[in-house]
N, C-alpha and C positions, 0 to 999 in steps of 0.2 A: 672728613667731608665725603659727601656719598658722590656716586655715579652721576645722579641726574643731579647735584647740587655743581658738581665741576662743570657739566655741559653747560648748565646755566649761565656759570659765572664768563666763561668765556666766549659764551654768546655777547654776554652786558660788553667784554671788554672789544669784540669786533664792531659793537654796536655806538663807539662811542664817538660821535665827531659825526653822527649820520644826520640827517633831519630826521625828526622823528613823524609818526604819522598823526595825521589830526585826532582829534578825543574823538571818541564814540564809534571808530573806524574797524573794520574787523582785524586789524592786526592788533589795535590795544585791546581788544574782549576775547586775544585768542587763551587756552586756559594754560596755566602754569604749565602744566607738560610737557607745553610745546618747545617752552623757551627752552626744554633740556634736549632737545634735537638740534636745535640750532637755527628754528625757526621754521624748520621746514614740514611739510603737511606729512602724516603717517600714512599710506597706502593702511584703507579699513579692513583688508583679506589680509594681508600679511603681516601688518603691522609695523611695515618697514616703510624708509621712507622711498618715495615713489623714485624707479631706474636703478634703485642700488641693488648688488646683486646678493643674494646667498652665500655669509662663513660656510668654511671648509663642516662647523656643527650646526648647520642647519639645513645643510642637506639631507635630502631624505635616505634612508638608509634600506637598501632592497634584502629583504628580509631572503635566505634562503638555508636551506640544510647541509650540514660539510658530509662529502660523502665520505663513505666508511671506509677502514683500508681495502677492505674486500670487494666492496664495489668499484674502486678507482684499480686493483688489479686484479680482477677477478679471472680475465684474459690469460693473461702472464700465470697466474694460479692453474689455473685448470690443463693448461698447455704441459707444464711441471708433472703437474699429475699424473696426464696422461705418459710421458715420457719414460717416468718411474717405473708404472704399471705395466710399459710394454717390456722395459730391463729385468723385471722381475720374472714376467709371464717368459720371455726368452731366455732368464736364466733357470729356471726351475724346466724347463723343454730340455735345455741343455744338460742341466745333471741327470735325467732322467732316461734321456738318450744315450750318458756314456760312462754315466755308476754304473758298478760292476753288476752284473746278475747271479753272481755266483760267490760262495766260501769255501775255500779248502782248508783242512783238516791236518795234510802232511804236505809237503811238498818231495814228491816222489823221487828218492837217488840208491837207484838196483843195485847191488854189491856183484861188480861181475866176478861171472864162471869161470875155472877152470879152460883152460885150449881145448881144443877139438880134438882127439887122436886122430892118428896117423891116419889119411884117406877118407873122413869121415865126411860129408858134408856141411857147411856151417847154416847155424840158424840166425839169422838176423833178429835183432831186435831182444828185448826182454817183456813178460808176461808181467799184465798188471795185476793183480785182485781185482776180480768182477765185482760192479757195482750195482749190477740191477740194470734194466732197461726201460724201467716205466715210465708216463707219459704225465709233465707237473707242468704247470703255469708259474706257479707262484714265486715268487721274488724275496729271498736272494735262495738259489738251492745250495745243497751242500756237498763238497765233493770229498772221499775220504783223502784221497788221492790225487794230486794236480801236478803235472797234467792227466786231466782225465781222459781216460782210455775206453771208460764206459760209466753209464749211471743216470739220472733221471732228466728229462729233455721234454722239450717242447713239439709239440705235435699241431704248429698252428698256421695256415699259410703263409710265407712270406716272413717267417721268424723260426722255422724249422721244416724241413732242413733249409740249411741256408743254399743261396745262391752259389753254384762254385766259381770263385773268382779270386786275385789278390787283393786283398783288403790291406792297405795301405796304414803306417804305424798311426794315425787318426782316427780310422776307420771302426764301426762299432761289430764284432763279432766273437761272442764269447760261445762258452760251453754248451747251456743251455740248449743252444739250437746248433751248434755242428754236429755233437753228441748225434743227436737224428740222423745228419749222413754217416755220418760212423754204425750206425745201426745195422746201415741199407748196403755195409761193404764198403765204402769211401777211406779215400785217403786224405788225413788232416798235415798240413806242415804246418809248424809254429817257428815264431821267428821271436827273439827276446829282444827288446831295447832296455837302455841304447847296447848296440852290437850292430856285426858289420851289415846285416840286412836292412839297416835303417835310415841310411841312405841313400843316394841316389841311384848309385853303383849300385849297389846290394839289391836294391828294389828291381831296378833293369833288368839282373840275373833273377830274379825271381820270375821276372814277368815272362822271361825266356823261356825258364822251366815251364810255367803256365800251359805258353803254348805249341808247345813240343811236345804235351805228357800223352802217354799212349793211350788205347782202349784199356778197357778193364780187362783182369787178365780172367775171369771165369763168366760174366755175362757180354763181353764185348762192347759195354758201354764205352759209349768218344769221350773226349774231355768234355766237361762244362756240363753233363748228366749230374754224375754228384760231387765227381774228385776233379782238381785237386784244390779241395779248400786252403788258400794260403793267408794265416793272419796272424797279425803277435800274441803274444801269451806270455806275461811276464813271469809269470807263477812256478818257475821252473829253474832248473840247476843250471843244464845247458845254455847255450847260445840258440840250438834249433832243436826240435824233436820231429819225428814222424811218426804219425800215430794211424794204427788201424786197430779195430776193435779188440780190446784186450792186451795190444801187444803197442811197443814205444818204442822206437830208435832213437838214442840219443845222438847227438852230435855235436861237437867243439866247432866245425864248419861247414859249410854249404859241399855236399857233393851229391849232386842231380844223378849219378849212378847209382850210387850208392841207395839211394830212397827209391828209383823207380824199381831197383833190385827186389827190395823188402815190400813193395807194394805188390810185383808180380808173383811174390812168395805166398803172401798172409791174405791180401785183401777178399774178398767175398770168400774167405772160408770159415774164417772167426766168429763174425754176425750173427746174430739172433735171429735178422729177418731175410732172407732170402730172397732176391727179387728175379731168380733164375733157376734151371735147372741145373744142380751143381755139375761136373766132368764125372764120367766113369769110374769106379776105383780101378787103378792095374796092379795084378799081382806085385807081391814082392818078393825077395830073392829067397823067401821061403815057401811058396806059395801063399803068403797072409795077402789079403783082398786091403791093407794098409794102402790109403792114396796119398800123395803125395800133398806136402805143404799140411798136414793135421797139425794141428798147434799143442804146445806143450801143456802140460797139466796147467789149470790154472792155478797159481798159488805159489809154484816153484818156478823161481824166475831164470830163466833159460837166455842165457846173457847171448848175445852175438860171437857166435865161434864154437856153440855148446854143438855137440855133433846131431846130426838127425838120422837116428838108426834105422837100417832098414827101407829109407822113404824111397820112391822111387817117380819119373815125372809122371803127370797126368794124364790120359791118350786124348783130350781134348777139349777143348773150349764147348762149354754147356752155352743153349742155347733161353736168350731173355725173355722168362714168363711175365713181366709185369714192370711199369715203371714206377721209379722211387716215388713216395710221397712222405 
């Protein structure tokens, strides 16, 4: 039995025991359809009957677009983005700030000399093989020798020569640009980590030395002109070295004598570039015009305690033509 045949049927049976309405009246001429509502009139817009309200499927359904994943996070997206792109931009700052700028070649360990005889005077330090003094930008340079005692450097402000200062085991201060105060007569100390300079203590004593260190022993430059550059260098045998142009103290320990020794010996006499009038030569005990602190041949490495024949002191501190650049 259909839809509107059941509606009908149980209209007739609510309908039964009623009085019925007189012939020709508008409820007997109403048309079969209606008996399958139940008697009741259709509202003509909706089709429904009049006050009833709208099924859950007859309501009208508001048509709209689901938005995309992108749209619904596009916020959150882009925020990510940006996050990534500053980690990246500050990590590539970062490598580029504290990659090395330099390759060595050997890593330099002097075969020491022979003692000094009897009453001789000793020489501090050993002679490097000269490496040139020319003037590179380019990235990574190459050193034959590390630690370098000389070879090719930056000539650019504020990257060579460096600042004299302690440059702390973090700190960014390589070859390339000390090499330059080394040039001008400067004294370099390197400190190795991990070793005892690396710490707190160790750094304290550094900073000491720092500011203790004397004039220059041939232009009378103060501290903080070019020397005394203090910064690690891992690249090396020792614990520390001291270096002035051409020539390298080693050392197993920190001794602030001992380096300012070899500074007031070697430094502004080794140098290529001169930023003073050098001291007088004084005779020597032969009459030779030999002045005092001449460095040893380059090549033959002239260990600490190797005698210095002949040399005799200087009669004075040369007065400063020009300042370092």
């Amino acid at each position: 039995m259909s839809k509107p045949s059941r509606r009908a049927s149980r209209a007739a049976q609510r309908n039964v025991g009623r009085p019925q309405p007189p012939a020709g009246s508008a409820a007997t001429t109403r048309p079969a359809a209606d008996a399958a509502t139940g008697g009741r009139t259709l509202d003509p817009t909706s089709g429904r009957p009049p006050g009833s309200r709208a099924g859950r499927r007859d309501r009208p359904v508001r048509g709209y677009a689901r938005r995309s994943f992108l749209e619904r996070y596009r916020g959150r997206i882009l925020t990510a983005v940006g996050v990534v792109a500053l980690l990246l931009v500050g990590g590539f700052v970062f490598m580029g700030a504290t990659a090395k700028t330099y390759t060595c070649l050997t890593i330099w360990n002097p075969t020491p000399t022979a003692s000094p005889a009897a009453g001789a005077s000793p020489q501090l330090g050993y002679v490097e093989p000269d490496m040139g003094n020319s003037h590179n930008i380019s990235q990574p340079q190459s050193y034959a020798y590390c630690p370098p005692a000389s070879g090719t450097h930056i000539n650019q402000p504020g990257l060579g020569p460096v600042t004299p200062r302690l440059y702390g085991p973090d700190d960014f201060a390589q070859p390339p640009g000390w090499i330059h105060n080394l040039e001008h007569g400067a004294l370099i100390l390197l400190y190795k980590c991990p070793g005892a300079a690396c710490d707190d203590a160790g750094q304290s004593q550094l900073r000491t030395f720092f500011n203790t260190f004397p004039n220059s022993p041939v232009c009378n430059f103060p501290k903080g002109q070019l020397s005394p550059v203090i910064a690690r260098f891992d690249d090396m045998t020792s614990p520390f070295a001291a270096i002035v142009w051409d020539r390298v103290l080693p050392l197993d320990a920190f001794d602030a004598d001992k380096i300012v020794a070899f500074y007031n010996e070697w430094a502004e006499r080794t140098n290529p570039e001169k930023l003073c009038t050098p001291p007088s030569p004084s005779p020597g005990p032969s009459g030779s015009g030999a002045a005092s602190g001449s460095p040893a041949a380059s090549g033959s490495p002239a260990a600490s305690g190797s005698p210095a024949a002949g040399s005799a002191a200087p009669s004075g501190s040369g007065q400063a033509s020009a300042s370092p650049s």
